[in-house]
N, C-alpha and C positions, 0 to 999 in steps of 0.2 A: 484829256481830250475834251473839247467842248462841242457846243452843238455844229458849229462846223466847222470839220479837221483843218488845219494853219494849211497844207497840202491843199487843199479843197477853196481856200477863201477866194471870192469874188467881187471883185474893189468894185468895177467898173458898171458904168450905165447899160452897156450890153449885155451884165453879168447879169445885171439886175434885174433884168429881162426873162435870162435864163432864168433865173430863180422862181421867177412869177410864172412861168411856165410849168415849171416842175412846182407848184404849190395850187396850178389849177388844174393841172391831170392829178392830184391825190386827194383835191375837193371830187372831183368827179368820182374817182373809186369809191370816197364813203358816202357817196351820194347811192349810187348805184351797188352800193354794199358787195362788191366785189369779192368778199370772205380774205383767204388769207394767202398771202404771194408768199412762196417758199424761195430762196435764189438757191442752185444748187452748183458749184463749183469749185477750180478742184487745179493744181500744179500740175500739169504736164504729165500724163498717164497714169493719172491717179484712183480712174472709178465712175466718173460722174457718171455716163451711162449704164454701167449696171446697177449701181446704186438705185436711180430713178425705178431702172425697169423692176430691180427686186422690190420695193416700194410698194409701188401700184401691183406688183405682182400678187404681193402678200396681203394688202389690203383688199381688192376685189376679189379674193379668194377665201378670206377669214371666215365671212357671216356663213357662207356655206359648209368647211370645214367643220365649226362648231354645231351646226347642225346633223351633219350624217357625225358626231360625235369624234372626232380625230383630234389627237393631240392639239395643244395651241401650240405653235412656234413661236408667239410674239407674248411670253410670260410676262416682260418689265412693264410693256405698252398695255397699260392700266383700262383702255378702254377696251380691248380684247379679254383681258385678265376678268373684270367685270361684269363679260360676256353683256355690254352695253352695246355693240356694234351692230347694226342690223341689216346694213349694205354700205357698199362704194362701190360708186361704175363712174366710166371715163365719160366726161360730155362734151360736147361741141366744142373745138378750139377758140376759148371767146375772144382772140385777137386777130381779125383778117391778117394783117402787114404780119404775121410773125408768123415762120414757120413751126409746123405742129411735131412735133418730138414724138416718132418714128415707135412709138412703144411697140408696138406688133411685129414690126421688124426684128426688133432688138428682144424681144422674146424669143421670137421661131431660133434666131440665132443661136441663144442658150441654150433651149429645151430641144431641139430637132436631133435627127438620130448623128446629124455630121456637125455637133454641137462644136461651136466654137464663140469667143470671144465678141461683142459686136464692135463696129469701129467709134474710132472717139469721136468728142465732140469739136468739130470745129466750126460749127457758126451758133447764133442763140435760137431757142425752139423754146415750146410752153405747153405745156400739157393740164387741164385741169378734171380733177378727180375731188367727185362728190361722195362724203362720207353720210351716213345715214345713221344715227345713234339715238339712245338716250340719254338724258342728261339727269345728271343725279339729283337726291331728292332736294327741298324745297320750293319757293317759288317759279322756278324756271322748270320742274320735271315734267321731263314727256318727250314726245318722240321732236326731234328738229334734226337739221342736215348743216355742215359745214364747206362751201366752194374752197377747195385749195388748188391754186396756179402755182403749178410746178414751173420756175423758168430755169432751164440749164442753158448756160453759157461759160466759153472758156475763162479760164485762170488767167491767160495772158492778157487779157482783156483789163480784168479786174486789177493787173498790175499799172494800168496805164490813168490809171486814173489820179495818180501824183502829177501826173504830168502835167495839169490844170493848173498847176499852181506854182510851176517853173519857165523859164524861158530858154530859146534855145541858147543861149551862150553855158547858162545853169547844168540844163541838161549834156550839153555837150562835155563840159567839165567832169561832172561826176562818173558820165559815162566812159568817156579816155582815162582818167585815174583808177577806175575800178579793171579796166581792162589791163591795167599794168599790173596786178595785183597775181601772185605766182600761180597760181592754180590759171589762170585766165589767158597770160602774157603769151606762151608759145600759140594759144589757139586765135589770139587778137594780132598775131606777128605781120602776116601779109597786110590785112586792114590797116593795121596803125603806119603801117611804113610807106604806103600809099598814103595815108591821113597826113602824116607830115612832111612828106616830099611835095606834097601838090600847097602846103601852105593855105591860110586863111586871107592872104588876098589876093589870092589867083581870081582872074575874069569867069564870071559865069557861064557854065557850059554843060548841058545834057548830056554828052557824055562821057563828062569828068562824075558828073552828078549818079547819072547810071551805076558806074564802075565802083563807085566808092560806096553808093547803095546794097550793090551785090555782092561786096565783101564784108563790110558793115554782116549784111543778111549771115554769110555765110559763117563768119563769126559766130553770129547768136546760134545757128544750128546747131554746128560742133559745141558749143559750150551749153545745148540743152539736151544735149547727145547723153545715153543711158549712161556710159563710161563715167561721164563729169558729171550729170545730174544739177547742173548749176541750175538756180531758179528766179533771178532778178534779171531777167533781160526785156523789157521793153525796148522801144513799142512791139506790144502786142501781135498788129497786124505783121509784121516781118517776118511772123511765124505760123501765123493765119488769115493770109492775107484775102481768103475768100475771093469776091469781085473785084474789089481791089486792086488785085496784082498788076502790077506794069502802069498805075497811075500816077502819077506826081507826088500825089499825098502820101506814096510809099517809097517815092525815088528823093529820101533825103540819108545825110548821116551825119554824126559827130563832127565838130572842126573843133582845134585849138584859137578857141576867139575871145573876145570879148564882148561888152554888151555892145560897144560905141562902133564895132566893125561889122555887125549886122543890118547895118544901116548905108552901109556904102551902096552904092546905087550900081548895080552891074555886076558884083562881086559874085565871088560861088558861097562865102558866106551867106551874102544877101538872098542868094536865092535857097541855099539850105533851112534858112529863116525861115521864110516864106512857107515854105513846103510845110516844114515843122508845126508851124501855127496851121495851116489847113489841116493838118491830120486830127490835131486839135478838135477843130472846128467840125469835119465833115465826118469823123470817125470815133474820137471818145465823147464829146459832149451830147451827141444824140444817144449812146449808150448808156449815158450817165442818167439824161433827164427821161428818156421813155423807159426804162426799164428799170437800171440800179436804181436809182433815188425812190420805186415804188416797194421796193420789196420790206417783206417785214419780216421774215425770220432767214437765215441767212446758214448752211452748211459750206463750209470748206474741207475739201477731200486732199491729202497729204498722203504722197510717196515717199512717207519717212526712210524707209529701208533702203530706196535707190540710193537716197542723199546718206546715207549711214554706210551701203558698200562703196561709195566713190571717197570718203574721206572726209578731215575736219574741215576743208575747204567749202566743201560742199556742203556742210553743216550748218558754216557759218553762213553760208550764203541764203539756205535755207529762212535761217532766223530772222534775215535781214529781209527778205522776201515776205515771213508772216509777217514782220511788223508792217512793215508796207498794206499789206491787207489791214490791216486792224485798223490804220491811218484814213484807208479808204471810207472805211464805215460811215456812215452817221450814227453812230450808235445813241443809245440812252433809253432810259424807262418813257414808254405810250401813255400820253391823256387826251383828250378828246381833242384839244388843240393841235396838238402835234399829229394827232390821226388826221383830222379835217385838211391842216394846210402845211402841215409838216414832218412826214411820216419818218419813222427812225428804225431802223431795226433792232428789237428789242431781246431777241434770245443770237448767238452765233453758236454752233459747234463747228470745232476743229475736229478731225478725225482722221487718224493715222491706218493708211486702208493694207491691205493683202494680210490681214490679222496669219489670216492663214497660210501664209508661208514660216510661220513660228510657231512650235509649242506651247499651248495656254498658259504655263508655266511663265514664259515672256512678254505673255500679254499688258501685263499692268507693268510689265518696263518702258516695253512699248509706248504706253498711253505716259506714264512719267518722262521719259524723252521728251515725247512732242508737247508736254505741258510745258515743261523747262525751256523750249525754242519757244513759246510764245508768252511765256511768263509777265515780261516787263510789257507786251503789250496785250495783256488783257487785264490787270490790275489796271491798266489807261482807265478801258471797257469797262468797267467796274464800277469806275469813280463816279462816272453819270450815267449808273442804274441800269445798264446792260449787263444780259446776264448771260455769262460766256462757259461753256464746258468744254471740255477735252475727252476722247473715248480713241481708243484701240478696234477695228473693225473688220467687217471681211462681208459685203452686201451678199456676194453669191462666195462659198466655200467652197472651194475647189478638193481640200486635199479633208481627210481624216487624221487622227493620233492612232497609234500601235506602240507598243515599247516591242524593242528587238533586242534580244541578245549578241551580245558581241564577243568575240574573243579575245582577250587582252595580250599584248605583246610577253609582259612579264608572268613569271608564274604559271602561266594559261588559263586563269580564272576567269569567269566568265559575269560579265555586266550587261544589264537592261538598260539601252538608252531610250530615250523619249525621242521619238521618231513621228514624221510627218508622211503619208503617203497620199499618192495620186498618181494620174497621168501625165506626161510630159508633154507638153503641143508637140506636133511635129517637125521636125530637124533639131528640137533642142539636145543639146549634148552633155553628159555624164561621164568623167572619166574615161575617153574615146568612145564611149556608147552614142552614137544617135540613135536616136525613137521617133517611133512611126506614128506618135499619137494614138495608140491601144496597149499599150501595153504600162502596166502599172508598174510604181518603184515608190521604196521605202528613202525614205533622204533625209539625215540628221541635221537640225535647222541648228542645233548649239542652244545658247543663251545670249540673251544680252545683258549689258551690263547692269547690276542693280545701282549702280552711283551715275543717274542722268551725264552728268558732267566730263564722265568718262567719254563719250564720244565727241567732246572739242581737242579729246587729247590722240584723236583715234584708235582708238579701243570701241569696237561694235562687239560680234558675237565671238562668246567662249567655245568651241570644237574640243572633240573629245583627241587627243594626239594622234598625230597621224590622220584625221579624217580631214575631209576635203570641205569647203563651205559653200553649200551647195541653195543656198535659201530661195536665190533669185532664179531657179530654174521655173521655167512660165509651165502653168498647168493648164489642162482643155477644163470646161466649166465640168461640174459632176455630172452624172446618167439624172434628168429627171423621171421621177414615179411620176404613174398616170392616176387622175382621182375617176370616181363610178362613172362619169361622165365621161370620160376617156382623153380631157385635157390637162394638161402636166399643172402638178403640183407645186405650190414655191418651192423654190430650190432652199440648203439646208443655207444658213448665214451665222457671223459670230458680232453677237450685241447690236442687231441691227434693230430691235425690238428696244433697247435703251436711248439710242438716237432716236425713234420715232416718239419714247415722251417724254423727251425734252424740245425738242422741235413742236410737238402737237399736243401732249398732254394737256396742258392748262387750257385747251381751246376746246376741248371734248369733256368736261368734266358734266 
């Protein structure tokens, strides 16, 4: 991967434009010393809003913690560990244009006594949160503060950003071949067969253009549907289409064309063109230059386990999806140059979230899994001095371990399995049990496999005979404890304290 991904290249005098754009708003951040842009983003129900909120949760709560003398919950995160921390509080949203990310909201949500889940994210917001430490000894000790912009923004977004760097004839191609592909084909069936009855040189018509957009749409939906779990479907907006919706720049779709018949003058090609390159224009490249291209450490949040119970399809699809992110990047190692007028992002973690629908015991399969789906593109990442990690995770823990005894069929000896307990949200169902959201259950998560590569061949988790696989059953967040003060406590998390120093460590030393 070079300094800018082959996906990302920008030939043109207009590009050129954009580039200088995006290299005078990152002069302006180290002008104005803006501290450190976090991006936080994540596949399709994977976390990003609890993550964020457990975050700021646990940091503006630490310096106090440590004082009325309570446990630390964040052991790895070295500057806690050090007991260097000495406050973080949230400050004024420093982006008017951007909306502010809801933290308060998405707290009461968690912690309140009808605790429940907050909703995801579907547009971008920025939250920035001032840390307050010491910095260790030599020249630099003594008290200083570090500004971190939190920006959450969807995954489907971040997938669209290849798209800079294809045309529609390109895009249209890869995308009707991937939909024929068998995991894909019965869900793309109406779509495609509309697609190629109406042909690519039918006359231009809104609403052929409509019709063929809404199935197109509906397509991506069912194939981002929990059952399938598929995770490469751009554009983006088709599935968060925000303001957007019902504008042109979203009423396009795939044709079987070429380059030389988007240029016909009248055509439903011509005007799928059209369309295509304004989504371009009026939808990823403003996302690209005001936001992506400013950030400097970068978390990607992964529902490995959905794409692990739908099958290898889904797997694959998976892998195909990180690489695509990793492509997106600008990655490589920070020096004063590339801060000044060409900022890079220099740390990523990948992290595979609902830790806690498995026993710790699967944890580091877990995290081996999703290193294996991004393998070939973080050694990319590598090569020019970016520095990429992989972790197994759970921001808020929902459920606790207990080992139960079981009864065994033969013999009638009796076995301890490693079991997960919690709550179940309400209407979810158990061996015809629904639950009412109070009532607790004990649920044998299995294992996964210890040979990563096992689940290209579909093979996920091992179950005890005769038990049921019950991992993906959704829990309510846990009861939070209240501190002297009588505001809730962070809630409990698994390695959410190792993401934080590798993301912030070296900035806090």
């Amino acid at each position: 991967m070079g300094e800018t991904p082959p996906s990302l290249a920008l030939p043109n005098f207009s590009d050129l434009i954009f580039e200088t754009g995006i290299a005078a708003r990152s002069f302006a951040d180290f002008v104005t010393g803006s501290g450190l842009r976090l991006g936080v983003t994540g596949l399709s129900r994977a976390g990003k809003t609890v993550f964020i909120t457990a975050l700021v949760h646990q940091l503006t709560r630490a310096a106090k913690a440590a004082a009325e003398g309570r446990r630390n919950p964040l052991p790895v995160f070295r500057l806690i560990a050090e007991k260097r921390l000495t406050g973080a509080r949230l400050e004024p949203q420093p982006n008017d244009a951007v909306p502010r990310f809801a933290y308060e909201d998405h707290l009461a949500a968690l912690t309140a006594e009808d605790r429940h889940w907050p909703d995801s994210t579907r547009r971008i917001s920025e939250l920035r949160l001032t840390i307050e430490f010491e910095r260790k000894g030599g020249w630099r000790s003594g008290p200083t503060s570090l500004n971190i912009d939190i920006v959450d923004y969807p995954g489907e977004w971040l997938l669209d950003l290849p798209l800079l760097g294809k045309s529609y004839a390109q895009w249209s191609r890869e995308t009707l071949e991937a939909s024929a592909a068998a995991a894909r084909a019965p869900l793309a069936a109406e779509w495609r067969g509309a697609t190629f009855a109406i042909g690519a040189k039918a006359p231009g018509s809104e609403d052929e253009a409509r019709r063929l957009a809404e199935l197109f749409t509906g397509y991506l939906k069912a194939a981002r549907a929990e059952r399938y779990a598929l995770s490469t479907l751009p554009p983006g907006r088709f599935l968060r289409p925000g303001d957007l919706e019902g504008s042109p720049a979203l009423t396009f779709a795939p044709l079987p064309v070429e380059e030389s018949q988007t240029e016909t003058a009248d055509s439903l090609a011509a005007m799928m063109a059209r369309r295509y390159e304004a989504y371009k224009t009026h939808v990823v490249r403003p996302f690209f230059r005001d936001h992506f291209s400013r950030l400097d450490r970068q978390i990607v949040l992964v529902d490995a386990l959905a794409a692990l119970n739908s099958g290898p399809a889904a797997v694959r699809d998976l892998e195909n999806a990180l690489a695509d992110v990793l492509t997106a990047f600008r990655a490589g190692r920070t020096n004063l140059l590339s801060t000044i007028f060409r900022p890079r992002i220099d740390k990523i973690l990948f992290a595979a979230t609902k830790a806690d629908h498995l026993h710790h015991t699967s944890h580091d399969r877990l995290e081996a899994i999703l290193r294996h789906l991004v393998g070939r593109a973080i050694s990319r990442a590598e090569t020019v001095g970016a520095a990429v990690d992989v972790i197994a995770m759970a921001a808020v823990r929902a459920t606790r371990e207990a080992g139960v005894q079981q009864s065994r069929k033969r013999g009638g000896d009796r076995q301890t399995l490693n079991a997960i307990v919690g709550v179940p949200l309400p209407g979810e169902e158990i061996d015809g049990e629904i639950f009412d959201g109070t009532k607790e259950v004990a649920i044998f998560p299995g294992e996964l496999p210890a040979d990563p590569r096992a689940v290209f061949r579909g093979e996920t988790l091992a179950v005890a005979p005769g038990e049921a696989d019950y991992r993906f059953v959704r829990f309510r967040p846990p009861v939070a404890d209240l501190a002297t003060d009588g505001l809730p406590l962070p809630l409990p998390h698994i390695r959410l304290d190792r993401a934080l120093e590798f993301l912030l460590g070296d900035k806090v030393r």
